[in-house]
C-alpha positions as CSV (number, residue, x, y, z in Angstrom):
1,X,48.5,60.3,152.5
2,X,51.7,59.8,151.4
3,X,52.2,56.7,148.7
4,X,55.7,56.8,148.0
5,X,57.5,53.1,149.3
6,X,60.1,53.9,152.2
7,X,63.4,54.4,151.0
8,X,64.7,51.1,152.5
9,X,63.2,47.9,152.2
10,X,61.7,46.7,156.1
11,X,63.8,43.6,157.3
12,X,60.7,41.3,157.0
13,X,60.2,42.5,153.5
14,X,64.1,42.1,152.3
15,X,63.6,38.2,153.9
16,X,60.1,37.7,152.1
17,X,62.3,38.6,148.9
18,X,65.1,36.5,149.3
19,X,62.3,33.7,150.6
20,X,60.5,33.7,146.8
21,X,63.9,34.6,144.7
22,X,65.1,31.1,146.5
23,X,62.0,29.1,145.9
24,X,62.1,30.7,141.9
25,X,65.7,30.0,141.0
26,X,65.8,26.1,142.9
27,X,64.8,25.1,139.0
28,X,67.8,27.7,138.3
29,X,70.6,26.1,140.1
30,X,69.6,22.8,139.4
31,X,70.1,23.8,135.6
32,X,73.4,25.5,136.5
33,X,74.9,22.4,138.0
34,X,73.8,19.8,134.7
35,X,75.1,23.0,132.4
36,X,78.6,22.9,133.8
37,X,78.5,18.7,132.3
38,X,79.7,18.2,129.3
39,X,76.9,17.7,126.3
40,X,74.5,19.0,128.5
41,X,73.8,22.3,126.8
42,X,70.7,22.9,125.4
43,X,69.0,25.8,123.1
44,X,65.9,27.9,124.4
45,X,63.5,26.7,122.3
46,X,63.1,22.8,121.7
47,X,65.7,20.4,123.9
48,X,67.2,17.9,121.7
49,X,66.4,14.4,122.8
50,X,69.0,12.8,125.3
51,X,68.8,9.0,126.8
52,X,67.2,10.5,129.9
53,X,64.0,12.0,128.0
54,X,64.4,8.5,126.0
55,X,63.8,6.9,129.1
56,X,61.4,9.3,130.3
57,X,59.2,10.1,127.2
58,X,56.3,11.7,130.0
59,X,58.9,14.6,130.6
60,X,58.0,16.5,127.4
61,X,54.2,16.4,127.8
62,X,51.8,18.8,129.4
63,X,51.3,18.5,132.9
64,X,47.7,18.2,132.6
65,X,47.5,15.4,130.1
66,X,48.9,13.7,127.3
67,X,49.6,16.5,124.9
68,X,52.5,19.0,124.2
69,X,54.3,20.9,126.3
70,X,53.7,23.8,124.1
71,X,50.1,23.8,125.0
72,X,50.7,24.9,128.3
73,X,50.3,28.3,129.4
74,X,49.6,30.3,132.5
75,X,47.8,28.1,135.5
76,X,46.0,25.7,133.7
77,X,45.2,27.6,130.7
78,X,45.7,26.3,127.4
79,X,47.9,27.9,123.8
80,X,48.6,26.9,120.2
81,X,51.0,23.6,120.0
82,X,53.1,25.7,117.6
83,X,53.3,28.2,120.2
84,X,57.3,29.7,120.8
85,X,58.3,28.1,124.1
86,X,61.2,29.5,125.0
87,X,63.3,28.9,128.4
88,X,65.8,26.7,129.9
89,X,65.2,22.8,129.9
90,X,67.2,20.4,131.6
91,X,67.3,16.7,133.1
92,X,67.9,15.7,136.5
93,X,67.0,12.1,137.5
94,X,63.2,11.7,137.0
95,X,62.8,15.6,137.1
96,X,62.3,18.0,134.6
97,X,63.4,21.6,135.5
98,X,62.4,24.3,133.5
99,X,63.2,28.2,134.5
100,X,62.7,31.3,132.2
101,X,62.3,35.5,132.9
102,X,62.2,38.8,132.5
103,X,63.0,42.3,133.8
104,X,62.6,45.4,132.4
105,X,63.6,48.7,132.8
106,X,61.0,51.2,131.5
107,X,60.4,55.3,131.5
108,X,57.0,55.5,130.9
109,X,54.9,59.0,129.6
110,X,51.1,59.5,129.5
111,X,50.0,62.9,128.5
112,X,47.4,65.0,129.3
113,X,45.3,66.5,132.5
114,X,45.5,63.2,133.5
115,X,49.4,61.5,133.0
116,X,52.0,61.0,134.6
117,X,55.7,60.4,134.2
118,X,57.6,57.3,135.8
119,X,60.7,55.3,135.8
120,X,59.7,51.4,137.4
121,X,61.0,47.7,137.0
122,X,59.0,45.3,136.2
123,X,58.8,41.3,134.9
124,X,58.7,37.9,136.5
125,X,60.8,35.4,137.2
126,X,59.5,31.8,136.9
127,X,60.8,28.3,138.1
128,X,58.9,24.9,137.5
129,X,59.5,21.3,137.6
130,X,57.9,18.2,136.5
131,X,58.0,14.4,137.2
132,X,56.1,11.5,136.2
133,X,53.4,10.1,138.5
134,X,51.5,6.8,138.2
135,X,50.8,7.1,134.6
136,X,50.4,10.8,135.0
137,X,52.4,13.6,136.1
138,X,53.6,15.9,139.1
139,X,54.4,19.4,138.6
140,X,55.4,22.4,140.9
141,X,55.5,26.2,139.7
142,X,56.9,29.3,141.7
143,X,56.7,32.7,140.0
144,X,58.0,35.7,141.6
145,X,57.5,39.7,140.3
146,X,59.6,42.8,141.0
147,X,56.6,44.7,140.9
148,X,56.3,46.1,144.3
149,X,59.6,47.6,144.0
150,X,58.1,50.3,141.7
151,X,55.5,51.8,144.9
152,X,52.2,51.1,146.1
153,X,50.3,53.8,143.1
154,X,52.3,51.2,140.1
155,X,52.6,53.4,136.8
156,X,50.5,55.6,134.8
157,X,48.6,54.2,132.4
158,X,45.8,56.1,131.3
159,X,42.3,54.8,131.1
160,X,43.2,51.9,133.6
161,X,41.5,51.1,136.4
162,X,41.1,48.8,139.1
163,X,42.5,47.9,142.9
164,X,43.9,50.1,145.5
165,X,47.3,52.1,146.3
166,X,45.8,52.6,149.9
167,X,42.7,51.0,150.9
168,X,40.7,53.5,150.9
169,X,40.7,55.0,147.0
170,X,40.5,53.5,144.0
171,X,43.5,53.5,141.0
172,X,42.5,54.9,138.1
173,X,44.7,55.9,134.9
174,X,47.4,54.0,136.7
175,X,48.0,50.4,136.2
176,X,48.8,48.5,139.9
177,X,52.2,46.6,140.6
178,X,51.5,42.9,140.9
179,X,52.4,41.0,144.1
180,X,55.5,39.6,144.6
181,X,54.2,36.1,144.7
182,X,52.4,36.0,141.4
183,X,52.1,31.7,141.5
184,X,52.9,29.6,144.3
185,X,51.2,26.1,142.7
186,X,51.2,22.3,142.5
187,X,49.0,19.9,140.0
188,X,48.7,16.2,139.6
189,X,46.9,14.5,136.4
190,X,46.7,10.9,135.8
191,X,45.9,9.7,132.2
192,X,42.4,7.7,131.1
193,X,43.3,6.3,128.1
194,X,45.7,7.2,125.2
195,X,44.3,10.8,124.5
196,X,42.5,11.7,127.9
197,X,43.3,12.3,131.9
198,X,42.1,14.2,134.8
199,X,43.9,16.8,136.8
200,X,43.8,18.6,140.2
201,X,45.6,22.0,140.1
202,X,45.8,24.1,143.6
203,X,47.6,27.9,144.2
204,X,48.4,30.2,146.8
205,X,48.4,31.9,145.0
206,X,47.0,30.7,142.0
207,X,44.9,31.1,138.7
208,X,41.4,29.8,138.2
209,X,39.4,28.0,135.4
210,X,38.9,31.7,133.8
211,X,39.5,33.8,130.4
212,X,42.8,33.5,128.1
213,X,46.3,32.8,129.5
214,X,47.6,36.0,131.5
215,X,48.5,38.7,129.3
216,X,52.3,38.6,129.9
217,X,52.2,34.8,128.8
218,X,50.1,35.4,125.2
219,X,52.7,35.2,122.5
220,X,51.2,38.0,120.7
221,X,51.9,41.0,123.4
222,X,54.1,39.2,125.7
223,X,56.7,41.9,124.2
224,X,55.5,44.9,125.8
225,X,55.6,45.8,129.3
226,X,52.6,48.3,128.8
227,X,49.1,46.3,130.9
228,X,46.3,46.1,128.9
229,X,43.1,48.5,129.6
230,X,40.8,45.1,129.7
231,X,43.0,43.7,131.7
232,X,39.7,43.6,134.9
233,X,37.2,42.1,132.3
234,X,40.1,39.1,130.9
235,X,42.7,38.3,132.7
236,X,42.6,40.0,136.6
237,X,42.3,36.8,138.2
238,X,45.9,35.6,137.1
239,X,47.0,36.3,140.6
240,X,44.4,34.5,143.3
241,X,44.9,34.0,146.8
242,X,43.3,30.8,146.7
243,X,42.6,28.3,144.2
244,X,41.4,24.7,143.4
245,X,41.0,23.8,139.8
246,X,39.7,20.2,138.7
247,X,39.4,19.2,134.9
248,X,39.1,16.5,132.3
249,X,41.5,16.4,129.0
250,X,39.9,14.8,126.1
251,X,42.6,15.0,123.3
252,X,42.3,18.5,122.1
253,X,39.4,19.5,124.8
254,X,39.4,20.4,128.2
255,X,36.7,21.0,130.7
256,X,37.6,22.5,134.0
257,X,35.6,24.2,137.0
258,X,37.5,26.2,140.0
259,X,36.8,27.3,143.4
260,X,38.7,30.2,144.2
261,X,39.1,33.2,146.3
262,X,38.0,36.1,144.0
263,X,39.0,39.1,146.4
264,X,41.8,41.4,144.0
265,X,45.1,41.1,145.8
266,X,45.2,44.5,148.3
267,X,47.5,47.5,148.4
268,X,50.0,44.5,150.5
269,X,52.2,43.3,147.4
270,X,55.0,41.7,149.7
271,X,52.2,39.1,151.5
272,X,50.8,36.1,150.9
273,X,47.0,36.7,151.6
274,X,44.2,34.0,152.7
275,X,40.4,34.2,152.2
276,X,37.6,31.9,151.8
277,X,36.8,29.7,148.8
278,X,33.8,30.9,147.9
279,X,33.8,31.9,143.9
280,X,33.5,29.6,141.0
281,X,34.5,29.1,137.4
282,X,34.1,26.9,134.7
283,X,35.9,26.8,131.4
284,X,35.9,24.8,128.0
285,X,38.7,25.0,126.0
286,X,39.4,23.3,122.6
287,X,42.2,23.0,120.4
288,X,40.6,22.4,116.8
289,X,44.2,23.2,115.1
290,X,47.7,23.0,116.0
291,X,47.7,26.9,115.6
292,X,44.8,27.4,117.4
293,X,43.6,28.0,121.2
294,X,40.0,28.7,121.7
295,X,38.0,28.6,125.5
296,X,35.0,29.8,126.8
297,X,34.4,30.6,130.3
298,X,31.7,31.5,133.1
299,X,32.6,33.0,136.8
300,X,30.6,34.0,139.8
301,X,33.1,36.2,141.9
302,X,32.1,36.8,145.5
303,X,32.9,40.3,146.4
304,X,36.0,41.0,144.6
305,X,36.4,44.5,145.0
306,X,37.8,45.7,148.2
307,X,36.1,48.8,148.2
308,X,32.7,47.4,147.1
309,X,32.3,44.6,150.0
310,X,29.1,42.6,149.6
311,X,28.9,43.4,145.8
312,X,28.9,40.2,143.3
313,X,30.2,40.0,139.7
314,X,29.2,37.5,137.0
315,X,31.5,37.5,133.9
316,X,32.0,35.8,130.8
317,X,35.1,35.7,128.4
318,X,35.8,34.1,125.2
319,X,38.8,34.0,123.4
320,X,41.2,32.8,119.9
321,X,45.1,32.3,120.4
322,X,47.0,31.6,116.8
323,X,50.3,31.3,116.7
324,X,52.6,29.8,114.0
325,X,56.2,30.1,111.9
326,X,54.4,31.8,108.6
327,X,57.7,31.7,106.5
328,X,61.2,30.2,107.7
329,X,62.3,32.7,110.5
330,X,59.4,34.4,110.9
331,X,57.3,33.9,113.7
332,X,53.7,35.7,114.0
333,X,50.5,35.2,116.8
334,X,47.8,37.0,117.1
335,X,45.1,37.3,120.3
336,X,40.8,38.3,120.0
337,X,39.1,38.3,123.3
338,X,36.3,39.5,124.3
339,X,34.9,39.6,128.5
340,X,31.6,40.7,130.2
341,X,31.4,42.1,133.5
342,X,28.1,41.9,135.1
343,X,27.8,43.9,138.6
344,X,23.7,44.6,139.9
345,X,21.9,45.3,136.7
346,X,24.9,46.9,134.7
347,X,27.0,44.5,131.4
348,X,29.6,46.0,130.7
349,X,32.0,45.1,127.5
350,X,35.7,45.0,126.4
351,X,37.3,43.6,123.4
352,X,41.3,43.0,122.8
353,X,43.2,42.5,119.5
354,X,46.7,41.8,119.7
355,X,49.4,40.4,117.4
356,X,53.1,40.1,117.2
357,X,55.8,39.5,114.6
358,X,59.4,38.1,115.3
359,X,62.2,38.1,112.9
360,X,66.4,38.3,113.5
361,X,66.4,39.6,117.3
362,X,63.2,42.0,116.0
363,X,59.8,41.7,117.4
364,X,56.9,44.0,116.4
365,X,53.9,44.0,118.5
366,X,50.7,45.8,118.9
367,X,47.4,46.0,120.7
368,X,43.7,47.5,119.8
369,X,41.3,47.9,122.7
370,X,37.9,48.5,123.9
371,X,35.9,49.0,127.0
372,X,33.0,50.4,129.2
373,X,35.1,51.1,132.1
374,X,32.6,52.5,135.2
375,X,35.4,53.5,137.8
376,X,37.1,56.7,135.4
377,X,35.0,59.2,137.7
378,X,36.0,57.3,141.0
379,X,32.7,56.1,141.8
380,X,33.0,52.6,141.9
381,X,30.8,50.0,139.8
382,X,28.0,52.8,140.1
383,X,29.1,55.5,137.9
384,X,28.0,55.5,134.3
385,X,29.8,53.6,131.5
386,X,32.1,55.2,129.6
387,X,33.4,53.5,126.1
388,X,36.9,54.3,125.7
389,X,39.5,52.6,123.5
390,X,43.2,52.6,123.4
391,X,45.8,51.4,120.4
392,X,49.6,50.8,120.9
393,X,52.0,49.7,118.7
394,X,55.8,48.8,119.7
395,X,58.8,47.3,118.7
396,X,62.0,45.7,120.8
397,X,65.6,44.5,119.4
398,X,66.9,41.7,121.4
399,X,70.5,40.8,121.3
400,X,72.5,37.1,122.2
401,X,75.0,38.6,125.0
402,X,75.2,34.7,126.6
403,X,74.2,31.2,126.3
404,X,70.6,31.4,127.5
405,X,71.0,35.6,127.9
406,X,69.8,38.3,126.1
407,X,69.6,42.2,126.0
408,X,67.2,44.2,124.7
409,X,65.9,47.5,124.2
410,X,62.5,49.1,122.8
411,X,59.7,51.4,122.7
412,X,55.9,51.7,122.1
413,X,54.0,54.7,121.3
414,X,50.1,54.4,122.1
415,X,46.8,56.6,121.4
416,X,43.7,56.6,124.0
417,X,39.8,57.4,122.8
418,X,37.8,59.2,125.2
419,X,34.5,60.5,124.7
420,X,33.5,64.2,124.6
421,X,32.0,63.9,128.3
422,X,35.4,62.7,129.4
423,X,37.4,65.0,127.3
424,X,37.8,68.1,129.6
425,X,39.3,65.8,132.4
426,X,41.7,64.3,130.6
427,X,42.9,67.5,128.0
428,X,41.5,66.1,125.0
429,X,39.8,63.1,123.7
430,X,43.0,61.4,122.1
431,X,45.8,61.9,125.3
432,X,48.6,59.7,124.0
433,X,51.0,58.0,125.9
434,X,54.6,56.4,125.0
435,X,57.4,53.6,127.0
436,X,61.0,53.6,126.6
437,X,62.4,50.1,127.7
438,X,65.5,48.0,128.1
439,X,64.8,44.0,129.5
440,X,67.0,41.9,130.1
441,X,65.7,37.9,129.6
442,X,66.5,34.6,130.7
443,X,65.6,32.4,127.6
């Protein structure tokens, strides 16, 4: 079967595009228009105060609860306070609009029996906007991704695995292109008492109560357009067709359970797909530090793969976030996550360790991985386990070309672990693999 995308967009797709672009960059425009007024302008990083946020002191807390905005991360996951929170920030009446991205530009090389070579775009492009409620607050997020643009197979990556390009097989040493509509959501919290609320979050698409914040929102790897190898035992469920998420804040804890549709996104990136709500999370997460983000989590997922049908998973994830300025100008964060994937009898393992380093326009990142990945043959969840283990390290320069702008341009270089019963297929049990990227960003 041929995989390769048509060479011209079909109408319905080219009006699905412009539909979520539109929806995205409202939050956009709307900080245009108070740009262009005088004294308006504000940095990336932390708005100064101006009589509206005066008047409206609700506007720089979380949407969940009564804490800072820095806390908040992807769907209702939490981060460090000190985390970098970068993106544009503007008033407009009782709103608060907020609108940050990223697109990059990658050539991407995995060696071996195995690789592959490929030019793609990927990124996001993410709108929100907040306004106080009662004695809580409203919020709306849109989030949109090129990602389908690069073809139905996505990019090599090896030791990766997980969805389909056709329905029918599975992806394996190639990392899948997300859906265009990566989060289409809406919450409302109401607060208890001077430290506490309660929240209702809901997405279509969405993200449950489950694992660390998506890895293209951790501080610590958000850097590198390469997808993690652990990324189906962590952080999968970051785009869900289907979510309801309810929670309690209690000052620097948060307990919150989901009901969600658990069924992977198919080989349809351009859709908007519906299913029942029939999975469940629940998460803890504390905040024992300013520089810390810890959480727990438990989910029942109701046949999530679409090749499996009528097969359940448990897992289990558990993650540390740190982030902090560790000398003036220097910014560092560093991720440690571990998930479990239970299908039938089998547990299977993986482990992440990630950390970043910022200084002058430079960032260094890098990424150590683990798991025991049952799909590398291309039999499913029934195949045996295999522990393989990956470890990339990258840098970018980034360069102020406009107010809010900037260019950049960098590389990563990584090293795969297979073991000896693996090795023939793949030419050797260390194939290596390296990116070449420019990105242009919207901070």
């Amino acid at each position: 079967m041929d995989l390769r995308m048509p060479r011209r967009l079909s109408t319905n797709r080219i009006r699905l595009l412009a539909t979520a672009v539109a929806l995205s960059m409202v939050p956009v425009a709307a900080l245009a228009q108070q740009m262009d007024m005088p004294g308006m302008e504000m940095p990336a990083t932390k708005p100064p105060a101006t009589p509206s946020m005066e008047q409206h002191p609700m506007k720089m807390t979380g949407a969940l609860g009564p804490y800072p905005m820095q806390r908040e991360s992807s769907g209702t996951a939490w981060q460090p306070d000190t985390s970098e929170h970068t993106g544009l920030h503007e008033m407009s009446g009782e709103w608060m609009l907020m609108a940050h991205g990223v697109v990059n530009l990658v050539y991407d090389h995995q060696s071996g029996l195995r690789g592959d070579d490929k030019a793609f775009v990927s990124g996001m492009l993410m709108g929100m906007a907040q306004r106080p409620l009662g004695n809580g607050t409203f919020q709306l997020k849109a989030m949109v991704s090129p990602d389908p643009l690069m073809g139905r197979r996505g990019y090599p990556l090896l030791l990766a695995s997980g969805e389909t390009a056709d329905g029918q097989t599975q992806l394996i040493d190639r990392q899948h292109p997300h859906d265009l509509f990566m989060e289409l959501s809406a919450s409302v919290s109401q607060q208890l008492g001077r430290n506490s609320s309660v929240f209702v979050y809901g997405g279509l698409p969405g993200e449950p109560a489950f694992g660390p914040p998506a890895f293209m929102h951790r501080e610590a790897i958000m850097d590198s357009p390469e997808a993690p190898i652990t990324h189906h035992w962590l952080d999968s469920t970051h785009i869900t067709f289907g979510v309801i998420t309810a929670g309690v804040v209690a000052d620097r804890f948060k307990v919150e359970v989901s009901r969600f549709n658990a069924r992977e996104p198919d080989q349809h990136r351009w859709n908007i797909e519906t299913g029942p709500l029939d999975s469940t999370s629940v998460r803890l997460s504390w905040n024992p530090a300013r520089t810390l983000a810890l959480q727990g989590s438990w989910g029942h997922f109701v046949s999530p793969e679409q090749l499996e049908p009528g097969v359940n998973q448990k897992r289990l994830s558990a993650s540390l976030l740190w982030a902090d300025e560790v000398t003036p100008g220097w910014r560092a964060a560093a991720t440690l996550a571990w998930g479990r994937k239970t299908v039938e009898h089998h547990k299977d393992d993986a482990f992440a360790a990630e950390a970043s380093l910022k200084h002058r326009g430079w960032t260094l990142f890098g990424r150590g991985e683990m798991t025991e990945n049952r799909e590398l043959l291309g039999l499913e969840e029934h195949g045996p386990a295999f522990q393989v283990g990956k470890v990339s390290a990258g840098a970018v320069r980034d360069f102020r070309i406009a107010d809010h702008w900037s260019l950049g341009a960098g590389g990563l270089f990584s090293v795969n672990f297979v073991p000896d019963a693996l090795a023939p297929l793949y030419g050797g049990n260390n194939p290596v693999g390296a990116m070449g990227f420019v990105r242009l960003k919207l901070d």
